[in-house]
Every structure is written in structure tokens, then in C-alpha cells.
C-alpha positions as CSV (number, residue, x, y, z in Angstrom):
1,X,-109.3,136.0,16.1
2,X,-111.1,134.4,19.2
3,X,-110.1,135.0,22.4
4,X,-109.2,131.6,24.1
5,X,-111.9,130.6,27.3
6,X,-110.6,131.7,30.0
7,X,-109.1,129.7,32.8
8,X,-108.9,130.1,36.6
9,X,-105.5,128.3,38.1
10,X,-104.9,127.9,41.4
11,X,-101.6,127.1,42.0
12,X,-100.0,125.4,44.8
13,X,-97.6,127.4,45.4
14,X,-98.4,131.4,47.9
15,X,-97.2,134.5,46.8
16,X,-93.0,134.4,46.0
17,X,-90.5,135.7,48.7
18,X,-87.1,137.1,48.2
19,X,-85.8,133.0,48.3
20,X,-88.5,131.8,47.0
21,X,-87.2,129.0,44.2
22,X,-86.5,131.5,41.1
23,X,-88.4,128.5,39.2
24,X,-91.9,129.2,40.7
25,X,-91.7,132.9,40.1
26,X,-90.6,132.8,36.7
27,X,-93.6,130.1,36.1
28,X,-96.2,132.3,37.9
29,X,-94.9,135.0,35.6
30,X,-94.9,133.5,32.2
31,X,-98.7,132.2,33.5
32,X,-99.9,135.5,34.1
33,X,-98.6,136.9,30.5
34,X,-100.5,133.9,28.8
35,X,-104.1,135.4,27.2
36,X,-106.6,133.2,28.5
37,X,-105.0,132.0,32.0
38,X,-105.7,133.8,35.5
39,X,-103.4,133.0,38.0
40,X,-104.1,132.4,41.5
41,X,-101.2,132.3,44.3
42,X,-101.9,129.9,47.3
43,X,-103.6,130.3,50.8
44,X,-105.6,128.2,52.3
45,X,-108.8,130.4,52.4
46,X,-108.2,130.5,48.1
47,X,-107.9,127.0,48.0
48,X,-111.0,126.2,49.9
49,X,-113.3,129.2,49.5
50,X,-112.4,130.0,46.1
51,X,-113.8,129.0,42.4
52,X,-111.2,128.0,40.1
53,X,-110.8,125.7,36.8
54,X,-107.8,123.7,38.0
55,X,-105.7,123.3,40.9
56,X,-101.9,122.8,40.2
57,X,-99.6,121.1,42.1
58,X,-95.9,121.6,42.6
59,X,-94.6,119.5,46.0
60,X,-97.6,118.7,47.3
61,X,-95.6,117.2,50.6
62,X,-95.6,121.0,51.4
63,X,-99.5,120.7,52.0
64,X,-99.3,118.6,54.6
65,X,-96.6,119.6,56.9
66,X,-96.0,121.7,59.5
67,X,-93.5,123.2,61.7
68,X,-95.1,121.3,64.8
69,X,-96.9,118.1,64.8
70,X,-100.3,120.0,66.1
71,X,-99.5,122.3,62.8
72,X,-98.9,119.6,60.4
73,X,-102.2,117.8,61.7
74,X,-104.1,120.8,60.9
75,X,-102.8,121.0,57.6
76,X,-103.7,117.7,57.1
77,X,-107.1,117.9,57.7
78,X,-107.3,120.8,55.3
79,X,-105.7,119.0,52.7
80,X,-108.3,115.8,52.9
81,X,-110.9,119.0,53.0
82,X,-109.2,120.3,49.7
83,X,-109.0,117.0,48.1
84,X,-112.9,116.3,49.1
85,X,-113.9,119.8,47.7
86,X,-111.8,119.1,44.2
87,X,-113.6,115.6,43.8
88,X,-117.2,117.0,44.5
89,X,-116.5,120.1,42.4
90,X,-115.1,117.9,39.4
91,X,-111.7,120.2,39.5
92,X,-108.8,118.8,38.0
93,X,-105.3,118.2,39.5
94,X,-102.3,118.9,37.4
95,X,-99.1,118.1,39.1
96,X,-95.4,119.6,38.2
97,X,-93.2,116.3,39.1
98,X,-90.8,117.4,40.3
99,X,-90.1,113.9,42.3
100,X,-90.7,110.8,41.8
101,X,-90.8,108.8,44.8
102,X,-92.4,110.7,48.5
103,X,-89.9,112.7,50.8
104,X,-88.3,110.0,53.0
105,X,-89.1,110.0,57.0
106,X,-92.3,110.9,56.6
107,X,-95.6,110.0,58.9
108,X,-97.8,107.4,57.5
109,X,-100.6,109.9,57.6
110,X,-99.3,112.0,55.0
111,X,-98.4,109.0,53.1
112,X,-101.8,107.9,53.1
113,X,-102.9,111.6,51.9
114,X,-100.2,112.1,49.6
115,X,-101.2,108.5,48.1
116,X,-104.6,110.0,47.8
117,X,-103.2,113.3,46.1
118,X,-102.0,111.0,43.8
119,X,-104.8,109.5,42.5
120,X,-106.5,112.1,42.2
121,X,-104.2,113.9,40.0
122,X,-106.0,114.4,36.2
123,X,-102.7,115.1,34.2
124,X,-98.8,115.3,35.0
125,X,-96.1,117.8,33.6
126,X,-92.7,116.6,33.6
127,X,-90.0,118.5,32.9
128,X,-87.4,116.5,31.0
129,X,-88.3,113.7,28.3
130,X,-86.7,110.4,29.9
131,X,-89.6,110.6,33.1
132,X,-91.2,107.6,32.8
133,X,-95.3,107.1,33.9
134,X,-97.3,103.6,34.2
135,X,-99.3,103.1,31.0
136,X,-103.0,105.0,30.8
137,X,-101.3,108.1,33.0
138,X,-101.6,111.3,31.0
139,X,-98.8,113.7,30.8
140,X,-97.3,116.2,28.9
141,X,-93.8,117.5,28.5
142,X,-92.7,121.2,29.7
143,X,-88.6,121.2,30.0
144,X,-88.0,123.0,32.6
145,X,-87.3,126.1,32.2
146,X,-83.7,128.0,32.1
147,X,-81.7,130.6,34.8
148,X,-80.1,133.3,32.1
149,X,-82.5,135.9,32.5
150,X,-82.8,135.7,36.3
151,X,-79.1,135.5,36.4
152,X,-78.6,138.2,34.3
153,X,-78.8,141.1,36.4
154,X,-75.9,139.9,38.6
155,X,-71.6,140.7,37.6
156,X,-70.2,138.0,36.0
157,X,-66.9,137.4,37.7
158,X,-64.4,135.6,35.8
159,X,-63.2,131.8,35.7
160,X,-60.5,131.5,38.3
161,X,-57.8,128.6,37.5
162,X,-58.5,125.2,39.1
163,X,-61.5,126.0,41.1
164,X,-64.5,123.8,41.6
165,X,-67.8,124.1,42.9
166,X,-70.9,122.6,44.4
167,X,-74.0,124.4,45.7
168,X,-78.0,124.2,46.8
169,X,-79.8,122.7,50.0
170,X,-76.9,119.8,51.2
171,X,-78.9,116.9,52.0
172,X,-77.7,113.2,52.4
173,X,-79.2,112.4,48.5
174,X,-77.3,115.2,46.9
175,X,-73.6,113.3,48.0
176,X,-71.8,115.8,49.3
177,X,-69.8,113.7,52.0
178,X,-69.1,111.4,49.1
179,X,-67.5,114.5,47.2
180,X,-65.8,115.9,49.8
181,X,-64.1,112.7,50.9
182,X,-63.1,111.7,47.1
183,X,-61.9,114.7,46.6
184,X,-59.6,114.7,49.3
185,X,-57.7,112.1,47.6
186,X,-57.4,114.0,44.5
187,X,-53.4,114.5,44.8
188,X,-52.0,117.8,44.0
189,X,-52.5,121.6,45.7
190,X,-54.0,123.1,42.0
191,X,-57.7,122.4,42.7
192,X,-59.6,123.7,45.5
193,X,-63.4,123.1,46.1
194,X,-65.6,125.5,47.2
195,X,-68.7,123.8,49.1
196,X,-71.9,126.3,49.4
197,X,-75.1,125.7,50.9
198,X,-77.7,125.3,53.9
199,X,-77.3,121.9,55.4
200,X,-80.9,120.1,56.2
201,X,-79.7,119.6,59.4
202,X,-77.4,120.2,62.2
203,X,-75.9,116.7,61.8
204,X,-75.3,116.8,58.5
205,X,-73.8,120.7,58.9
206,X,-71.4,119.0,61.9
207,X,-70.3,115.9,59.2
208,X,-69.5,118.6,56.4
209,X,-67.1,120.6,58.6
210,X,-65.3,117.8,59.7
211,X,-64.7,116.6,56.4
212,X,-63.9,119.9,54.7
213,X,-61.4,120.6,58.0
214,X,-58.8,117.5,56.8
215,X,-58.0,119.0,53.3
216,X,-56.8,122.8,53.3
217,X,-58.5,123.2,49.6
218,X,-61.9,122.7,50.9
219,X,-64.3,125.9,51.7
220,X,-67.6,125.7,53.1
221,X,-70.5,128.0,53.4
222,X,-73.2,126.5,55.2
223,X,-75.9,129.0,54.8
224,X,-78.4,129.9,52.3
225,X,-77.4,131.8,49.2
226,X,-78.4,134.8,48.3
227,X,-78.9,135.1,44.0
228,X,-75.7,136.9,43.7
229,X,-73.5,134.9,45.9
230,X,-74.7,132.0,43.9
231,X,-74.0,134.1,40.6
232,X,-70.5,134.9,42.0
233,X,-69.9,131.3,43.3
234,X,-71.0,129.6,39.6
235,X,-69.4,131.9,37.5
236,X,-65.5,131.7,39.3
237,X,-65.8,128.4,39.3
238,X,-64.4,125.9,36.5
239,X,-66.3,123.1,36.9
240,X,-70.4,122.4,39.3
241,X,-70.3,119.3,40.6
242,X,-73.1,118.2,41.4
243,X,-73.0,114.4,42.9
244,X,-76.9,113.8,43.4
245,X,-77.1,110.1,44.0
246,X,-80.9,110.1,42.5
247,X,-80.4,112.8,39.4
248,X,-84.0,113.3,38.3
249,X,-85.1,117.1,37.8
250,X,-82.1,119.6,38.9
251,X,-82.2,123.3,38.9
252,X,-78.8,123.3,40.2
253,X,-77.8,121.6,36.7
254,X,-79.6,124.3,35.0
255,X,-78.5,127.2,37.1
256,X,-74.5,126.1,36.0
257,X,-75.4,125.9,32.9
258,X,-77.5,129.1,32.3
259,X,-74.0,130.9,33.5
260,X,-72.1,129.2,30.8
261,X,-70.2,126.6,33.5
262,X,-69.9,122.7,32.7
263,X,-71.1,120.2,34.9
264,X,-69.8,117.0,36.4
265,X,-73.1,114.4,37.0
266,X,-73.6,111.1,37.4
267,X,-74.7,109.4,34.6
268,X,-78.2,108.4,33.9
269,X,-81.0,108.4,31.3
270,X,-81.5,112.0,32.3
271,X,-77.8,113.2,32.1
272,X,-77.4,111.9,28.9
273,X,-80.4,113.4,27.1
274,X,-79.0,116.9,28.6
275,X,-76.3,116.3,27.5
276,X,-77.2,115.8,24.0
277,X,-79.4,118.7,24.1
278,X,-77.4,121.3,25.3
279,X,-73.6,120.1,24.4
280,X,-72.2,116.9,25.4
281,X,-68.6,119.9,26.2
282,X,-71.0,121.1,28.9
283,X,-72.1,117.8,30.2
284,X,-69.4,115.5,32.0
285,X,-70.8,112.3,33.4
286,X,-69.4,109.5,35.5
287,X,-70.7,105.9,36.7
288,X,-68.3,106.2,40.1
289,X,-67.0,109.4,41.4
290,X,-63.3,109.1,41.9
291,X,-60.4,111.2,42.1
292,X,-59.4,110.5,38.4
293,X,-62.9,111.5,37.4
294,X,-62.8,114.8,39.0
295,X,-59.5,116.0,37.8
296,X,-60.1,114.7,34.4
297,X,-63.5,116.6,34.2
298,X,-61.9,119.8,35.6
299,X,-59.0,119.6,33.0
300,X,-61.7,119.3,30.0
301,X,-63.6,121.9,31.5
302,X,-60.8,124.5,31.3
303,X,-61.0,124.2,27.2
304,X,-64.5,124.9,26.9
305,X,-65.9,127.5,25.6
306,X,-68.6,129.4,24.0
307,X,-72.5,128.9,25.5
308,X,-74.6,125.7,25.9
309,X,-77.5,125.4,23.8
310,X,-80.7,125.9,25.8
311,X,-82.9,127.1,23.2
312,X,-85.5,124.3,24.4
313,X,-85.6,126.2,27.7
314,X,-87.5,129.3,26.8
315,X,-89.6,130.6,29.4
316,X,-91.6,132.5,26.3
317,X,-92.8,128.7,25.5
318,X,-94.0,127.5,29.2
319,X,-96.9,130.1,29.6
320,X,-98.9,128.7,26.3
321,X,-97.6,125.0,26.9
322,X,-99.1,124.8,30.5
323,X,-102.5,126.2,29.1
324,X,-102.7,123.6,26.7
325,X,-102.1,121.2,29.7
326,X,-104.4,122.8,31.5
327,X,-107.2,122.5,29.0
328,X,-106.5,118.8,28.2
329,X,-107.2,118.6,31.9
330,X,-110.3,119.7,32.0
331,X,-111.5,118.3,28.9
332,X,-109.8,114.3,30.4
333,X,-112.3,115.0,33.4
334,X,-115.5,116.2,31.6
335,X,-115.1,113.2,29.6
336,X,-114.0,110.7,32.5
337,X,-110.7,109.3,31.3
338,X,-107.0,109.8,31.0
339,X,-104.7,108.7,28.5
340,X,-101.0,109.6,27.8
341,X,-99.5,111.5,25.3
């Protein structure tokens, strides 16, 4: 049998740290066990010194900021250097989509750049099937991957009676002040809520703890998570809830449901597609978040059982699907065109 041509990635993304997103580092390592791929971790040196087939993006607002404006300047030049270098070298793009739309509050220089990286890009990935592209982009579909392996090395604690929980990064899109102030006209003292997560800033921290201090069933955690306190947190809870207000891509959805806990999420194109996929028992979904929806979905979550269906999620499968992305890539730029599939 032939051994497939190997290809050189560089990814977007440096070398994982203890909280790096458990997504990039089972991706890096499902790339690196796929014959024909060679993986390549980010710095800017590789980037720009290096010799690679394609470069794959993941966020690429990361690229151009900075902790300082004088740092995100520099990393702005570097980028329009990197995106100069791709063009004259003929090296394709492929970006993960993670969003749809650019981070909000951003400058208008790395709009502008961003825009760029955009146009630029050879070939998309998105990771559930209702993402929608204008006609002649070329894509192809990878689901994203799911949690149970990573979670697996962690106790599972068992389901304790009328508790509730939300968790990840709390910024104003995922809802949180919304949940915490319906949920504070849930009546009755048999649920309690649980609230975990590093606030994106200190506003936001100060608006959660006021909120969670009127109602006596409220906990917060306002830090980062380590693995296992998420593990612990997920599996004695009941019910995630998970009020995004702009529900595209979620690990956190995943995450719940790789430790065999149902969901509450708004309802969408994407919600509804998981939910057919992987158990519409496992899936709860609402058009307004009120105080009947919350207690009804915590009631029906108490009578589920068993193990959603994520069979689709295999990280076994992403390895050999991002090299045939990979390749189309390459082959869409040789021959100077892009279609979708």
C-alpha cells in the first residue's frame, strides 16, 4: 500500500498548557497519529522562518492581540508579515470556525487584518452541519470532537437531587445575569444553582455576586476550573444550563454531555440537530428562559438515564478527516479556485 505524501501543518495554535482548551490538545494529538501529517505547534519564528504545506487556523483574533497596545501592534505587524509570506509562498489557510462573526470591542486595525485573514483563507472546517457559508466558499465538515476520554480519568461523583449547573469563561454573550435573575423567581427551596467560572472581567465578576447574593440557592465560583473541579461540578449536577444568547459551536454542550448530564439550551438550528443526533432526552431547549422552563427541564432531567449517543464524535475519525481537508487545500490553490462541498 502507498504511503500517503506527506504534509507539513503548521497550526495556529503553541505548544498545550495545563489549561490549555482540552479541544486543541486532543486535535494536535489525533494529527500527530495520522500517517502522512507532521504537526507543527505555533511560535512566531515557525510561522515565519519555517517551510510548511498549510497553515491552520483556530481564533485567529489571538494573532493579533496583545497584552499591551505596543504588544498587540507588534503582533500585528507580524501577522500582515505572515499573511504576505503565505500569499507569495502559495500556502494555504484552513480555518477551524469556531465563530462566526469577529470578537466585539475590537480596534479597527485588527479588523482590517482579520478581514484580510479572511480572504485569504483556502478552505473552512466547521464543526456542526447547520454552519452556513456564502455560495463558492469551500468547506468541509469535522463535528467536533467529544470530552469522554479526557474526562475519564477523573471520579465520577453522583447526581445530587435538585441541583443545577452552569460553567466556562462568564462573558455578557453566554447569559449568565439572565440565568441568575430568572432563576431567582423560580419558587421553591428544592433547586439550587451552582454558578462556576472566570468572569471576563471585574465588572462582570462584581454584577454576578450581586445577583447570586439575593437568592440563598445560588453558589458562585468565579475562577478558572481545574479538569477535575469541572468533572466534579458536571457530574453532581442534574441538569447544565447553558444560556448562550448566540449558541454556535459549544464545548461546554459537549463537555455535559460526554459526562452523561442533559442540557438546557436555547433553541436554534444548532440545538436541534444535537439534539437529534445525540438524544432529544439529553437535549432540552427553550425560545425564552423562564422560571417554568427551568424547573420543567430539571424535573425531566431527573428521569433520564442511560448515555447520549456521540458515536459521530470520535476523535479516531478527526486525524484522517483533517488530512483529507488538508489536501483539498492544497490541491483548490494549485489549481486556483474554491468551491464547496
Amino acid at each position: 500500500m502507498t504511503e500517503p505524501e506527506r504534509i507539513v501543518v503548521q497550526q495556529s495554535f503553541p505548544d498545550p498548557r495545563p489549561t490549555t482548551n482540552p479541544y486543541i490538545v486532543m486535535l494536535r494529538d489525533a494529527l500527530t497519529a495520522t500517517p502522512g501529517l507532521e504537526v507543527r505547534t505555533f511560535s512566531w519564528r515557525r510561522a515565519l522562518l519555517g517551510r510548511y504545506d498549510v497553515f491552520h487556523a483556530h481564533w485567529p483574533e489571538i494573532l493579533v492581540a496583545g497584552q499591551s497596545p505596543a504588544k498587540a501592534l507588534v503582533r500585528q505587524g507580524l501577522t500582515v508579515v505572515l499573511l504576505l509570506k503565505l500569499r507569495v509562498t502559495r500556502t494555504p489557510i484552513v480555518r477551524t470556525v469556531h465563530n462566526l462573526h469577529l470578537p466585539e470591542g475590537i480596534s479597527r486595525r485588527e479588523r482590517a487584518i482579520l478581514r484580510w485573514f479572511d480572504r485569504r483563507t483556502t478552505l473552512r472546517i466547521r464543526l456542526n452541519p447547520t454552519t452556513r457559508f456564502p455560495d463558492g466558499t469551500a468547506y468541509e465538515t469535522i463535528l467536533h470532537g467529544d470530552y469522554r476520554e479526557w474526562f475519564g480519568r477523573y471520579p465520577r461523583p453522583e447526581r445530587e437531587p435538585g441541583r443545577l449547573g452552569y460553567f466556562g469563561l462568564i462573558r455578557r454573550y453566554k447569559g449568565v445575569e439572565q440565568l441568575l435573575e430568572v432563576f431567582s423567581r423560580v419558587p421553591g427551596d428544592d433547586l439550587r444553582l451552582t454558578v462556576a467560572g472566570k468572569p471576563s472581567t471585574e465588572e462582570l465578576a462584581e454584577t454576578i455576586r450581586a445577583l447570586a447574593d439575593r437568592d440563598e440557592r445560588v453558589r458562585v465560583q468565579l475562577s478558572f476550573l481545574q479538569d477535575s473541579e469541572l468533572a466534579d461540578l458536571v457530574g453532581r449536577s442534574e441538569l447544565i444550563v447553558l444560556p448562550y444568547r448566540d449558541m454556535h459551536n459549544s464545548g461546554g454542550v459537549l463537555t455535559a454531555l460526554s459526562l452523561d448530564r442533559p442540557v438546557l439550551v436555547p433553541d436554534n438550528a444548532t440545538t436541534a440537530a444535537l439534539a437529534e443526533e445525540v438524544g432529544p432526552a439529553w437535549v432540552s431547549r427553550y425560545a425564552d428562559l423562564t422560571p417554568e422552563v427551568i424547573r420543567e427541564a430539571a424535573e425531566h432531567a431527573r428521569e433520564v438515564e442511560g448515555r447520549p449517543d456521540l458515536s459521530a464524535r470520535s476523535w479516531a475519525d478527526a486525524g484522517p478527516q483533517h488530512a483529507t481537508a488538508y489536501r483539498r487545500a492544497i490541491g483548490l490553490l494549485r489549481r486556483g479556485r474554491a468551491v464547496s462541498s
